[in-house]
N, C-alpha and C positions, 0 to 999 in steps of 0.2 A: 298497678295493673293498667295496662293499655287498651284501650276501646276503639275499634275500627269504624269507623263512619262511612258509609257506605252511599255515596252522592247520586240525587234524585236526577235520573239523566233527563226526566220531561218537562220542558220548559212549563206547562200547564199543568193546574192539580188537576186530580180524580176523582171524580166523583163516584162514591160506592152504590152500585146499582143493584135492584134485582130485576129487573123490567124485563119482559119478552120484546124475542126478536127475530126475524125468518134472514137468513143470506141467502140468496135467489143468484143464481147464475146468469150473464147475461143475455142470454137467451130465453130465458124466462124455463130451463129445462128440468132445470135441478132445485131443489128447496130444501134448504137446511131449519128446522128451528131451534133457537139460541135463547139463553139470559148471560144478559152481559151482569158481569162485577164488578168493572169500573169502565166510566165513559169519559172524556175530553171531546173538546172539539176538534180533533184531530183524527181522534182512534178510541180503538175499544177494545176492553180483554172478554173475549166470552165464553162462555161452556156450552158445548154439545155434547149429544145421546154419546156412549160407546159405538164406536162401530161408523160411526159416521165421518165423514170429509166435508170442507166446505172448497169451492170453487177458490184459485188465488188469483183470481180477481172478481168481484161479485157488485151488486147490489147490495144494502144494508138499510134492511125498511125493521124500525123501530116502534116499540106499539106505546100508543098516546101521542105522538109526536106525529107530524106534518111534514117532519124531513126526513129524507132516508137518506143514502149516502151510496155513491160510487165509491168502492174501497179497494184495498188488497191487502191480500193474509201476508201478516210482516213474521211471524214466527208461528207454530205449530207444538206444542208439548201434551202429548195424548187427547185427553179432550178438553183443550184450553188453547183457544187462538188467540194472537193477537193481530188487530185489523187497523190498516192506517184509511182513512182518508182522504180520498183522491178532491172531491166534493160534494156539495150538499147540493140535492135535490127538492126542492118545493113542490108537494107532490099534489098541492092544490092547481097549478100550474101545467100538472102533464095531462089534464083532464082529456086531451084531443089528440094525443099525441104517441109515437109506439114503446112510450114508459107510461102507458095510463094501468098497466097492469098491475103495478110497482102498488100502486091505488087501490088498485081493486082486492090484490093478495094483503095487503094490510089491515081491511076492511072484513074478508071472508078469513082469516089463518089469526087475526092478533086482537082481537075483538075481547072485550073486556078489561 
């Protein structure tokens, strides 16, 4: 019997997650929130409500964490995205700045 192997295309592993997460639009208009199930420093696969969309290209502010991430939706399969990337934000850093909201929505939306 022959066995197919089926090769891991991401250069980094993943880490299985269940953490909450809001994907915010760049205009701050839209607000999705998310638990990711697995993270990299790259990207993220996560779950939304039914019925919901997320922006393909968004903000990605993660709860317990201090970085949130400039990203964009690399695939889509009902409600299971997957989000690359683009970069990391120090969101200690945006405190004066017109991502201090990035802050603030993480603080009021991801709290606990």
């Amino acid at each position: 019997m022959v066995q197919s192997v089926v090769a891991e295309r991401r250069k980094q592993s993943r880490e299985r997650s269940q953490l909450r997460a809001l994907a915010v639009s760049h205009d701050g208009a839209q607000k999705v929130d998310c638990r990711i199930e697995d993270l990299t420093d790259v990207g993220a696969r996560v779950l939304i409500n039914k019925g919901q969309t997320i922006p393909a290209q968004l903000y990605f502010v993660v709860a317990g964490r201090e970085t949130a991430y400039d990203a964009t939706v690399a695939w889509v399969r009902t409600q299971e995205c997957g989000l690359q990337f683009v970069k990391p934000i120090q969101l200690e850093a945006v405190k004066n700045t017109e991502l201090a909201f990035l802050r603030r929505l993480k603080l009021e939306r991801l709290r606990g």
